[in-house]
N, C-alpha and C positions, 0 to 999 in steps of 0.2 A: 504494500500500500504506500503509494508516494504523498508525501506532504508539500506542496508546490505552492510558488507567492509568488505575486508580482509585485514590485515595489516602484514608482514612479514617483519621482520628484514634480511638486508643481511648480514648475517654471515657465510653464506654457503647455499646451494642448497636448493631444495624445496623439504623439508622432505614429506612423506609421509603422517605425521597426517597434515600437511598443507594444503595439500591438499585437505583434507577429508573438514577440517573448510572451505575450500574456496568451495568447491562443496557444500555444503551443504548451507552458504551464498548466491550461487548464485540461488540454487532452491531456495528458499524461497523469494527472489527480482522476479525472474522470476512469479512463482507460483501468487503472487500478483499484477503482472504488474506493481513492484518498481524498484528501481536503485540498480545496486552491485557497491561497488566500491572499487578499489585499491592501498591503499595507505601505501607508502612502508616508515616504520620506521628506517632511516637509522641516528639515533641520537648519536648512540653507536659506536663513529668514530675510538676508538681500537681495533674493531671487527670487521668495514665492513670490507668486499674483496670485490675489483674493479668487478670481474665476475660475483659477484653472485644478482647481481640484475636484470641484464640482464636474466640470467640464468631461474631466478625465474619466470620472466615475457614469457620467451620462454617456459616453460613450462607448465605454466597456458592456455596459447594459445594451446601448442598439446594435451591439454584433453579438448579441448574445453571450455575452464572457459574464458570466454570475462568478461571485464567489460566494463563498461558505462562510468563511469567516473575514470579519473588517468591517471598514466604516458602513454606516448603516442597518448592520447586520449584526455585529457585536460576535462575541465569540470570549474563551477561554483563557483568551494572552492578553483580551483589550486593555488599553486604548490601541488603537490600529495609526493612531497619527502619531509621530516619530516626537514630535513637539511638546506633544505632553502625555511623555515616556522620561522626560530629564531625571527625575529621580532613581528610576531602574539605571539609568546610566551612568547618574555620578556614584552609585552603592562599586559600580563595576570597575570604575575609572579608579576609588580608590581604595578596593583590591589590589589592584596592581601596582601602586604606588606603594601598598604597606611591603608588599612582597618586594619590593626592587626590582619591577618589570616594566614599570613607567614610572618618569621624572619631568617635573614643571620646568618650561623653558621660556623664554619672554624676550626671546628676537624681534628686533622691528624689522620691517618689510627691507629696509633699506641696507641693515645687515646682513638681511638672509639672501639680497641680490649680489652684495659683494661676494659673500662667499663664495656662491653661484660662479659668477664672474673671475674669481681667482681659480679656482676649478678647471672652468675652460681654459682660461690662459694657459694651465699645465695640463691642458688633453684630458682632465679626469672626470670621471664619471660623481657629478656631487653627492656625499656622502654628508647627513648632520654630524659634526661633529660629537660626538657623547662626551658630557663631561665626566672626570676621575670622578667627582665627588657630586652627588646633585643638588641641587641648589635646597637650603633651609627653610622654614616658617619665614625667619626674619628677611631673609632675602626675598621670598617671595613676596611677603608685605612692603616691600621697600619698592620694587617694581611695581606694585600696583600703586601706590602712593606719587610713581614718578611718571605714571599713564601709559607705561608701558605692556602691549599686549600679552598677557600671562595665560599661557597656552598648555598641556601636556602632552610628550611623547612616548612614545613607546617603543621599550630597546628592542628592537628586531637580533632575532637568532642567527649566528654566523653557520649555521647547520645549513646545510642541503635540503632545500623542499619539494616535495616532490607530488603536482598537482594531476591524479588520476581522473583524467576526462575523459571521459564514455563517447565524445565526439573524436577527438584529437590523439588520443591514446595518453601516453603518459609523457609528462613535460616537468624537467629540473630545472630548477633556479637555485643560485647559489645565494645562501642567504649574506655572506660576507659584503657581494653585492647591492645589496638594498638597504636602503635608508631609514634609520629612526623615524616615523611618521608622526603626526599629529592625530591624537586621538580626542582628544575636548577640545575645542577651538574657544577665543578669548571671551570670547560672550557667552559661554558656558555649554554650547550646545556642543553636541558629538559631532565628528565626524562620519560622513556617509560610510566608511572603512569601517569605524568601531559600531555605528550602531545598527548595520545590518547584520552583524555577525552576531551579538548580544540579541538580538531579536529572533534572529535563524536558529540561536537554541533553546530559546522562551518558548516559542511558537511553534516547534517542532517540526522546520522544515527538513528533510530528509533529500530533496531533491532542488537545485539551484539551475534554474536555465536562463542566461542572458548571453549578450552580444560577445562576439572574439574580442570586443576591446577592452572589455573588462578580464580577460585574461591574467594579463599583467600586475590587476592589482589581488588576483586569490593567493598567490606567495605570501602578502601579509593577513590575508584573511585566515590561512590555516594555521599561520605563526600565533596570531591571539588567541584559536581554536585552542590550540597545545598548549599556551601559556595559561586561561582556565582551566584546559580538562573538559573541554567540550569535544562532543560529535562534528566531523568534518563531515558534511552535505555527500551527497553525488552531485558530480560537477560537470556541466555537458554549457560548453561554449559555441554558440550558434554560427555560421559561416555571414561574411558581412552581403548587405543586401546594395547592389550599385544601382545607379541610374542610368539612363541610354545614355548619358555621356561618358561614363567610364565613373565619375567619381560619388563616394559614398552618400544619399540620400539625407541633406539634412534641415534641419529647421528653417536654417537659415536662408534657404534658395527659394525661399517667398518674398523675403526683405531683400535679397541680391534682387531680384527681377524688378520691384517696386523704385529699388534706390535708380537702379542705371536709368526708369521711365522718366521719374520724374527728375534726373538732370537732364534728360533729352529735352523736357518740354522747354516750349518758349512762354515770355509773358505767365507765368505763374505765379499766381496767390498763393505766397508761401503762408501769409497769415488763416489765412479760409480753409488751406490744406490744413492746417496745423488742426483749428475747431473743428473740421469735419473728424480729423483721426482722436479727437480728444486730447492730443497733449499739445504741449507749450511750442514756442516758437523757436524757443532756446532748445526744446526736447527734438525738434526736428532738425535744426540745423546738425546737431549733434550724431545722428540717423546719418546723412547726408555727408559729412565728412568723418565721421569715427566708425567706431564698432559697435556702438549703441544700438538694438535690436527694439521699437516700444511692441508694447502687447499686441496678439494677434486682433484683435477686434478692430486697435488703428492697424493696423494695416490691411486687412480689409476691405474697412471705410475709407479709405484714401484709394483703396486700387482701385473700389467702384468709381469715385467721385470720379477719375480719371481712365475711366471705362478701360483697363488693363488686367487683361485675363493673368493670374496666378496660379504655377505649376502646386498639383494637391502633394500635400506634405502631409498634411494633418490630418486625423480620421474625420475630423468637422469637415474638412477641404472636400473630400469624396461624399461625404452627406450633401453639401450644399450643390455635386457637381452633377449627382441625381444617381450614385451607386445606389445598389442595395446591399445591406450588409451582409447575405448571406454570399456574393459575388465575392468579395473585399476576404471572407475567413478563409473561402474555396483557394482563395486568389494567395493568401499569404503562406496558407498553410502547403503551397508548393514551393514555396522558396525554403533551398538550402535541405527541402526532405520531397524523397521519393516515398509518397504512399506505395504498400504491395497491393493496389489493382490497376489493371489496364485502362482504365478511364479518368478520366480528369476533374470531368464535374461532380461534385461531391458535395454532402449536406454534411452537416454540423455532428449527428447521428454517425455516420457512416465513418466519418476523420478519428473519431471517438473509435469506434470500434476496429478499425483498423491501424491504430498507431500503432508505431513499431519505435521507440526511441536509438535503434542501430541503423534504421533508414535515413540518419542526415548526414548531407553530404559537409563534404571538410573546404572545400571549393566554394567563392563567390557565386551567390546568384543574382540572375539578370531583374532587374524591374521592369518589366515588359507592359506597358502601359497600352500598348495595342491586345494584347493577351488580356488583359482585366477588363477593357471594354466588350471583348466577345465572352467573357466569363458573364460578365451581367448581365448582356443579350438572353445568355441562355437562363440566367435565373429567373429573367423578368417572364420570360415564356412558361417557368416551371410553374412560379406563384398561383395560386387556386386565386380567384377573381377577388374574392373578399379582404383576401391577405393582400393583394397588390393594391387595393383600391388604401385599404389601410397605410401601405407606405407611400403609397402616392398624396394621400392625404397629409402625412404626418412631413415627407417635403417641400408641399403647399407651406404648409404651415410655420415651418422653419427658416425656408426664405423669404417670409414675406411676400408671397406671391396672390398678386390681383387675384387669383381663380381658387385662393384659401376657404371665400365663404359658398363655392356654389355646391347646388345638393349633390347627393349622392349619383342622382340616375343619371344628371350632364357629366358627371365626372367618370363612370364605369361609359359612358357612350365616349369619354375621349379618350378613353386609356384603348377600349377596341377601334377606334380610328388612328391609334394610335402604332396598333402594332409593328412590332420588328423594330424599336425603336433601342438603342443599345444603353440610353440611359432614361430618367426619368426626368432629367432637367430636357432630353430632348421633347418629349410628352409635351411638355408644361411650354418651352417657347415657339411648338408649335399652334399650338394652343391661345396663346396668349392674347391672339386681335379677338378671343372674346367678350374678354373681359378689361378691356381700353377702349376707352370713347372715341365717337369717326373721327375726333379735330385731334389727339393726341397721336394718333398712328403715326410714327415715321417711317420714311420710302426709304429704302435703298436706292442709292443714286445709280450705281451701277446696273440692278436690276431694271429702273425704271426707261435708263437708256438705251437697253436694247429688248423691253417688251416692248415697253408702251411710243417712245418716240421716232425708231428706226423705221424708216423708211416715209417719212414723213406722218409720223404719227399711226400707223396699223393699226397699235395696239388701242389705242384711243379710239377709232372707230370702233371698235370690236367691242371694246364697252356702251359704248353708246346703242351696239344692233345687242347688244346683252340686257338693254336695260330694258326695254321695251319688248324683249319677250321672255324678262318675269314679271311682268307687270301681266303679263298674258297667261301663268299659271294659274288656276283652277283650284287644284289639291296642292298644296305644297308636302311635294317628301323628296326623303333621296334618287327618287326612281325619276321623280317629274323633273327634275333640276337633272339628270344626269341624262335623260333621254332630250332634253332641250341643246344641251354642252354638245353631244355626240353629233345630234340634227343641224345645229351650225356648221359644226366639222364637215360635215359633209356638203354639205351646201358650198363650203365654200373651198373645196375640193384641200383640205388641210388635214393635217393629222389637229388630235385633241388639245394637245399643248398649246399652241395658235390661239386656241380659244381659251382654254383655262386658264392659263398662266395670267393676264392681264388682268383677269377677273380676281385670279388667287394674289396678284401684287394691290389691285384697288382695295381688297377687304381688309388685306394682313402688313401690306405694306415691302412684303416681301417675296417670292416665288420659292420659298419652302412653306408650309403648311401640313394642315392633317390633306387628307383626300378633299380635292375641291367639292365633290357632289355633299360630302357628311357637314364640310366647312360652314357651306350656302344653307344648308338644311336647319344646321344647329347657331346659326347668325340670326337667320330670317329675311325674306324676302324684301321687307319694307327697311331695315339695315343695310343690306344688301346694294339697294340701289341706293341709297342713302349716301354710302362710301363711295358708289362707282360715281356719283355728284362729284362729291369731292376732287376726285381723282380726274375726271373732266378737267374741271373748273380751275385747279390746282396748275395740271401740268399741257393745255391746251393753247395758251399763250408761245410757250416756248416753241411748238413747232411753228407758228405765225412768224418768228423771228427770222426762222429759218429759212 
């Protein structure tokens, strides 16, 4: 029976390889008939944001990742928030300090860069100095008196460590190599090093899966292991997940894409940017020439304001781009492991019962973002009607989307006019001239130039003999409007498109849509030509010019 946890810092949303590490914890608890559990590392109190724990946790939820024990849920080891847990870890911090296994130190930043720096000037790999003797009560009272940051490390063992990973095999570090670390940092809390470790044998995880890059730091995690007398985990370090450009997927390649937009632009309202993203004027300039990241909601809100599409990082990014989450588990749970069946699309049920944890591979895998769109394709196809209707609604809702309040029976008639659509953001903006008023529609220039104006206005006539024979329908339904569309085509010795299209750019603004005949049906007749007004009147000038 495996005991498996995910632990996420709230520093921002719930990246994508997060998610993978948390899917893949949970199959392997499930798989065994063990506990997953959730315990969120919020120690790093200059980096949490207020939202994003929450966030993180609402997310875990819409791909299905329940846990058993953690916040909201409670459980045996609670608290599940790392933050208020200080007292279990200062009991443990001075353990080690009575034993001579940790000693208070109060380096400032500017010290520990010299030293650094002296280091490299002699080719060496930085090592903390340990002092002979360690520092006293009085001493230590003396540095905090003098504002100095008084911290605790912990002696690392000159022994040989030797980390058994069920992914990688087995991998030695010499501990002579590695450096005294920090284990309580000045402002009293733990380090993310000490106080996952202190928690892994509280909480009785038995099983540890996260990223290759935390590799490097389980040499100190098994050192404090032994220096307790705790249980060393099974340790399975995941292979790294790249992007189509070769380099590793990360938070930050939302804000890279945002910063390069807006030095492009010209004539920008740095101060309007600034209010739309919610920070300061100082916070953005600082975005803009530093390394400065603000929260994901300004950046967001400034990508809209400045209508620039953002590569999805974040499992929010894929909700709002109209995945469905069972696509996104299918999707992740193939990177870095070969399930044992011949098929690929696979349900939540199925990953479960067939996991194998000797099936991941040791090798980088690809993020094939062409691959995860025909993933969804086919989940959206699998969904029973009810179920789709439910997430299509619940992405209505999430984006803010004009077609959030319409009933049920318009919204299952657009989700089937909708079909073969590979997301659900595609549904919804084709959709979308339903529910925008005729004066708000905007045309696409390109579109409009070669429906409606070529050849001295075609397309323009065509609406105009369109309009006057729906004004000459009887019964309106999809048969009456599609058997009219066809009988022009012919008439005027054309294929369909000739005809549709001009009709499908007056109502939508665009020549993508649901099917013209379902479009005109579920618009209406007296809307209908309403628009094709507009669209006259609008863009009939410009062939006179011509």
């Amino acid at each position: 029976m495996a005991v498996t946890r995910f632990a996420p810092s709230p520093t921002g949303y719930l990246h994508i390889g997060g998610a993978r590490t948390a899917l893949f914890s949970l199959l392997w608890a499930r798989k065994t008939d063990g506990k997953f559990i959730l315990r969120i590392e919020d120690t790093d109190q200059s980096r949490n944001t207020p939202t994003a724990a929450k966030q993180v946790m609402d997310d875990l939820h819409w791909l299905g990742i329940n846990w058993d024990y953690g916040p909201e849920v409670g459980g045996p080891a609670e608290p599940y928030f790392q933050s208020q847990r200080k007292a279990i870890y200062e009991k443990y911090v001075n353990q080690l300090i009575e034993q001579g296994k940790a000693y208070y130190c109060f380096d400032t930043p500017d010290e520990l860069e010299q030293m650094r720096q002296k280091a490299a000037a002699q080719k060496k790999n930085f090592l903390y100095p340990r002092p002979a003797e360690f520092p006293d009560s009085s001493q230590i009272e003396q540095a905090r008196s003098q504002g100095k940051p008084v911290a605790v490390r912990f002696c690392m063992t000159d022994e040989e460590i030797i980390v058994d990973d069920c992914i990688r095999g087995q991998v030695k570090f010499s501990g002579s190599g590695l450096s005294d670390f920090i284990i309580l940092k000045s402002d009293g809390f733990p380090t993310y090093h000490f106080a996952c470790v202190v928690d892994d044998e509280l909480m009785g995880v038995t099983h540890v899966l996260r990223g290759q890059e935390h590799l490097m730091n389980t040499p100190g995690h098994i050192a404090l292991q032994k220096a307790f007398g705790f249980k060393t985990p099974v340790y399975a370090h995941m292979s790294v997940t790249v992007s189509e450009g070769g380099g590793k997927m990360s938070k930050r390649d939302r804000a890279k894409v945002l910063k390069e937009a807006i030095k492009k632009s010209q004539n920008l309202d740095m101060e309007a940017l600034a209010v739309i993203g919610g920070i300061s004027t100082s916070e953005l300039e600082e975005f803009l020439t530093g390394d400065a990241i603000p929260d994901q909601p300004a950046i967001d809100a400034m990508a809209e304001l400045l209508n620039i599409e953002l590569p999805e990082v974040n499992i929010v990014d894929f909700f709002k781009s109209g995945y469905l989450p069972q696509a996104i588990v299918n999707f992740l749970a193939l990177l870095g492991y070969n399930p044992p069946v011949e098929k690929e699309i696979l349900t939540m049920a199925e990953l479960i019962d067939t996991f194998d944890p000797s099936r991941f591979n040791k090798t980088n895998s690809l993020f094939d973002r062409k691959k995860l769109l025909s993933f969804n394709m086919e989940h959206i196809k699998l969904l029973g009607e009810q179920e789709l209707l439910k997430r299509y609604k619940d992405f209505l809702k999430g984006t803010n989307s004009p077609a959030a309040d319409a009933d049920d029976k318009l919204l299952l008639r657009i989700i089937k006019a909708g079909a073969g659509a590979r997301t659900l953001a595609e549904i919804e903006q084709k959709s979308r001239f339903l529910f925008i008023d005729c004066g708000k529609i905007e045309y696409n220039e390109k579109d409009v130039e070669k429906v409606l104006l070529k050849n001295n206005g075609d397309g323009l006539a065509v609406l105009a003999e369109l309009k006057n024979r729906l004004l000459k329908i009887n019964e309106v339904s999809e048969k009456a409007i599609e058997d009219m569309l066809r009988g022009l085509a012919e008439e005027k010795k054309a294929g369909l498109g000739k005809v549709a299209q001009p009709l499908r750019l007056a109502i939508c603004g665009t020549t993508v849509s649901l099917p013209i005949f379902d479009s005109v049906d579920m618009l209406g007749i007296e809307e209908t030509i309403k628009r094709i007004d507009r669209t006259v009147s609008k863009f009939s000038p410009m062939c006179k010019k011509e």
